[in-house]
C-alpha positions as CSV (number, residue, x, y, z in Angstrom):
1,X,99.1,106.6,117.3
2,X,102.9,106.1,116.5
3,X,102.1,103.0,115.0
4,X,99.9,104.5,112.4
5,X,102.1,106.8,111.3
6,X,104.7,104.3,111.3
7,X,102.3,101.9,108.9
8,X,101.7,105.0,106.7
9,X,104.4,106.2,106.1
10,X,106.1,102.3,105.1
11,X,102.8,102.0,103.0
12,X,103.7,105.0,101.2
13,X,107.4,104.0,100.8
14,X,106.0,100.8,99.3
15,X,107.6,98.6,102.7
16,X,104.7,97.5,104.3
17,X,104.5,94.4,102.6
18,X,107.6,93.1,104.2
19,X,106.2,93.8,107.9
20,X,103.1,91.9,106.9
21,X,104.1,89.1,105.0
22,X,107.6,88.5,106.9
23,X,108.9,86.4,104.1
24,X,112.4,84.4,103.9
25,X,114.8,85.0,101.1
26,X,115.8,81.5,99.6
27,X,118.8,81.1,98.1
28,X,119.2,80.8,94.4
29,X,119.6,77.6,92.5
30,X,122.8,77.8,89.8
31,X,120.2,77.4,86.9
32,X,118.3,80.6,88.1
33,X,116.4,82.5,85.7
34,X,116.9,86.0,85.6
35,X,113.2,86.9,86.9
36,X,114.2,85.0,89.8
37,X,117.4,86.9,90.6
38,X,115.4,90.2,89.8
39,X,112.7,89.0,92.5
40,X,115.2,88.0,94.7
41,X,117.1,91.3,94.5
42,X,114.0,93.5,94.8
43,X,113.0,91.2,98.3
44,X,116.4,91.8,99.8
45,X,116.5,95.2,98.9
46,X,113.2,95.6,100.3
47,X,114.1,94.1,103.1
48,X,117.0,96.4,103.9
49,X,115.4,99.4,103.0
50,X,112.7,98.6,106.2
51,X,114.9,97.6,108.4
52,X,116.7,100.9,107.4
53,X,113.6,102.9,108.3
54,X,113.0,101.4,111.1
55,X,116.6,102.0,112.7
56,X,116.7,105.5,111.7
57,X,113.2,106.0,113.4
58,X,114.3,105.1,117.1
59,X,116.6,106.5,119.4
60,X,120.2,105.2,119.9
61,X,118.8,103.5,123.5
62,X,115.8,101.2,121.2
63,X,118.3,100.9,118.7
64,X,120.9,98.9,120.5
65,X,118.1,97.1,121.6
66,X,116.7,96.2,118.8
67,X,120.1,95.9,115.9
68,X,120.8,92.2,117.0
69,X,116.9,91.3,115.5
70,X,117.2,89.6,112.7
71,X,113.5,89.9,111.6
72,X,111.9,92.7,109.6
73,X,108.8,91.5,111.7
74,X,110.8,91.2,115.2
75,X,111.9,94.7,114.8
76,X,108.2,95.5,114.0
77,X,106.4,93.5,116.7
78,X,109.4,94.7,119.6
79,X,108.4,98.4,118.8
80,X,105.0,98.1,118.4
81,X,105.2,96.5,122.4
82,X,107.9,99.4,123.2
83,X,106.0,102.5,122.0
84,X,102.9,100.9,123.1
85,X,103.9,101.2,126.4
86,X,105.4,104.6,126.2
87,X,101.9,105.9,124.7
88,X,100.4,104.5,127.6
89,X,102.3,106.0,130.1
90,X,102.6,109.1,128.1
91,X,98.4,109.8,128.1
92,X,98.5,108.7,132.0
93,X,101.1,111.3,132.9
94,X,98.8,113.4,131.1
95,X,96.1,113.2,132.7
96,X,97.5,114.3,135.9
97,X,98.6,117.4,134.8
């Protein structure tokens, strides 16, 4: 469940691509044009701006856990496992009281 409203809420922030495509940012050649160094500024700040989101989401425990990944799609794919298992344990404590 967490990981829809995650998706939802990076879809609606217009972030989503960057989880699913998990691009690299190449460098820029020295005869650039400038649609390429707008491009390339939009990816980076894209990037940022999930990685942002994502940081600000989890508590300071996950977060030292997870601020050495250098992936947009690590971070992803490492809280997708981490919440997974706390919704799992979560609905089995549950179901005991």
């Amino acid at each position: 469940m967490l990981e829809v409203c995650m998706e939802t809420y990076l879809e609606a922030l217009d972030l989503w691509e960057v989880v699913e495509e998990d691009y690299e940012i190449q460098p820029l050649l020295a005869n650039s044009t400038m649609a390429q160094l707008k491009s390339q500024k939009e990816k980076k700040t894209k990037k940022s701006k999930e990685t942002t989101c994502l940081f600000a989401t989890v508590s300071p425990t996950i977060f030292t856990r997870i601020m050495s990944l250098k992936s947009v799609k690590t971070i992803w794919d490492y809280l997708k496992l981490e919440y997974e298992d706390f919704e799992v344990l979560w609905n089995e404590s549950a179901e005991f009281n």
